[in-house]
C-alpha positions in Angstrom: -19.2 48.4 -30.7 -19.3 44.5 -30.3 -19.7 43.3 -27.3 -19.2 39.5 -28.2 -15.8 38.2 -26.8 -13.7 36.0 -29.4 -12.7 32.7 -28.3 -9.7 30.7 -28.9 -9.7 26.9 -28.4 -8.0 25.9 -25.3 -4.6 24.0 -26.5 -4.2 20.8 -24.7 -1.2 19.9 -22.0 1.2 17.8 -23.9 0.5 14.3 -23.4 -3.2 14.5 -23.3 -6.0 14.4 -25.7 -8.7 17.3 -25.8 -11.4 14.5 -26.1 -12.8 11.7 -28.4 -12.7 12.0 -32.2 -11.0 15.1 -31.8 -7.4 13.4 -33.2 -5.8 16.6 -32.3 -4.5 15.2 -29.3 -0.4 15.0 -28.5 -0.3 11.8 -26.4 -0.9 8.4 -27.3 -4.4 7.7 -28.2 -6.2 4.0 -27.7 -7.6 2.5 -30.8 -11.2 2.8 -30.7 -12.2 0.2 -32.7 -9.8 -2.9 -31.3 -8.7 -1.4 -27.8 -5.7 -1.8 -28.7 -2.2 1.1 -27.9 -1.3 2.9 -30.7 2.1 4.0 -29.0 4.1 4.3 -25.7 2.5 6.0 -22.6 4.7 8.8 -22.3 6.9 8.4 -19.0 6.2 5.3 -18.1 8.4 3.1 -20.4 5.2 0.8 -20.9 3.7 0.0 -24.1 4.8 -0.5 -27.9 7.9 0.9 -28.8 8.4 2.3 -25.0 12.0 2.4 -24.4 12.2 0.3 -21.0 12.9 2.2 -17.9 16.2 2.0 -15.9 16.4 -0.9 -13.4 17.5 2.2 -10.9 14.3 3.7 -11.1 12.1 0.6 -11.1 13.2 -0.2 -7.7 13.2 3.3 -6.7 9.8 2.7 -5.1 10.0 -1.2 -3.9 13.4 -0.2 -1.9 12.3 3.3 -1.0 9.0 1.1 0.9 11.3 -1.5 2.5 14.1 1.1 3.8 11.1 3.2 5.1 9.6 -0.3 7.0 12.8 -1.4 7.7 14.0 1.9 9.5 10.6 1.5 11.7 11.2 -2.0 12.5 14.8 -1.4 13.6 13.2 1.8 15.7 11.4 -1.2 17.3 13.2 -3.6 17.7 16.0 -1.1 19.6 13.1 0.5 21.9 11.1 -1.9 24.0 7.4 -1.2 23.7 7.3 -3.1 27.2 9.1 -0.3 28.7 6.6 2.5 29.6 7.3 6.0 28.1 8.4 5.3 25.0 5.1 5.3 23.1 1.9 6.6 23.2 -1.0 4.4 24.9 -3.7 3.1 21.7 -6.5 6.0 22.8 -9.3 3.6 22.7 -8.0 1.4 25.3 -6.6 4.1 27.1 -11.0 5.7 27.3 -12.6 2.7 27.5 -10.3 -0.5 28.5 -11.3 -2.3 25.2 -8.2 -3.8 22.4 -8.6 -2.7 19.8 -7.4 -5.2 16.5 -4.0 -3.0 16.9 -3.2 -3.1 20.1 -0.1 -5.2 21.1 1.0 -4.2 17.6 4.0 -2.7 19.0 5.4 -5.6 21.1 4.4 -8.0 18.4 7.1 -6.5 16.4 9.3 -5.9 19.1 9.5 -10.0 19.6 9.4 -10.7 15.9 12.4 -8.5 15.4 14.1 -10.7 18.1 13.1 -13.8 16.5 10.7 -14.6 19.8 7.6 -16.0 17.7 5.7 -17.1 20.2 5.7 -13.5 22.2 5.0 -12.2 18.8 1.4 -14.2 18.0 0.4 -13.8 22.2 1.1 -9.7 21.5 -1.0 -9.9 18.1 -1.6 -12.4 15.9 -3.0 -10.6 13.6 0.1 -8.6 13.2 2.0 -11.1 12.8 -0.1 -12.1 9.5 0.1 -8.6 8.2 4.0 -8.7 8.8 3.9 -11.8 6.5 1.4 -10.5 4.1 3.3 -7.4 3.8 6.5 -9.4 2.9 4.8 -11.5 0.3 3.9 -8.5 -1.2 7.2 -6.6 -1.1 8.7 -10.1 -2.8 6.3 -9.7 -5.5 7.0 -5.9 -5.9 10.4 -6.5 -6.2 10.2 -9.7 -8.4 8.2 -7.8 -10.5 10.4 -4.5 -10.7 13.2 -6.5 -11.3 11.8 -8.2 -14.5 10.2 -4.7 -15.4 6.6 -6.2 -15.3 3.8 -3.7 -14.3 2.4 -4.1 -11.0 -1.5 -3.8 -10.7 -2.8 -5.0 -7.4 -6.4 -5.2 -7.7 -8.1 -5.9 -4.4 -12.4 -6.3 -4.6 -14.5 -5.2 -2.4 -15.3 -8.8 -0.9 -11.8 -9.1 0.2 -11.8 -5.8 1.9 -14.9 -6.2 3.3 -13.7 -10.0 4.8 -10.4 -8.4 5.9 -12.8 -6.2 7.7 -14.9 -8.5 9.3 -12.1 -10.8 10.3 -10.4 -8.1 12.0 -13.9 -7.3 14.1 -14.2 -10.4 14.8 -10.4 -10.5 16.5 -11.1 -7.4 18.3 -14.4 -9.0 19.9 -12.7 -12.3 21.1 -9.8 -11.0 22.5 -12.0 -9.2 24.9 -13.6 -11.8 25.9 -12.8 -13.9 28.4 -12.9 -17.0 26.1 -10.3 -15.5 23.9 -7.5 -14.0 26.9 -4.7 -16.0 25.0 -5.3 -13.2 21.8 -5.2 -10.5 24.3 -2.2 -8.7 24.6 
């Protein structure tokens, strides 16, 4: 009796290549040699001979972003943040009486969705940036879905890490007593 099990090769998902130099693949397979496409990445409507997407489902994910923001914003702007009860207390103010880069978040919005600017940079000012960095970025999105351009966003780590330290360095003044006018 043989005790050796026979083996099959496994047969690959469609769409995907078993490995290098196989060329038993299904899916589109990158030319080695120039790094170049030799055909359309299946699904995506992107690359030679891709038939384009619809402009319905290029904005699926754009407008499906901006109805979700939008829907929070107008939350907001109908519920006062002023008015206690209707949202939860930031947790590390609430233990141990220090802002947090976040907090006034809330009634930043609250007064941007009312059109009171001021109110809105003494509640946070760094909010109020991210609001306006997050509607550059949904301009470009769509500006870019529209004309059925891919959108990479590539973001290094020396921007994260100054984003970082910029937001620390908010948190720290606006509990001092220097920086009351960033306090909430």
């Amino acid at each position: 009796m043989d005790d050796a099990m026979e083996t099959t090769p496994a047969t690959p998902r469609p769409g995907t290549s078993p490995g290098i130099g196989t060329g038993t693949g299904t899916g589109p397979r990158p030319d080695l040699r120039t790094g170049t496409d030799t055909g359309p990445r299946p699904g995506t409507g992107i690359g030679p001979g891709a038939a384009p997407r619809s402009l319905a489902r290029r904005l699926a994910a754009p407008v499906g972003t901006l109805a979700a923001v939008a829907a929070a914003f107008a939350y907001v702007g109908a519920v006062d943040p002023n008015e206690p009860g209707h949202y939860p207390v930031c947790p590390l103010f609430r233990l141990t009486g220090v802002l947090c880069p976040g907090c006034g978040g809330l009634r930043s919005a609250h007064a941007f969705i009312h059109g009171d600017l001021p109110a809105a940079l003494g509640a946070n000012a760094a909010a109020v940036l991210g609001y306006l960095v997050f509607a550059a970025g949904m301009v470009w999105w769509l500006t870019a879905a529209v004309r059925a351009r891919p959108v990479r966003v590539t973001i290094t780590p020396v921007w994260w890490w100054a984003t970082g330290a910029l937001l620390a360095v908010f948190a720290v003044v606006r509990n001092l007593p220097f920086g009351a006018a960033l306090a909430p």
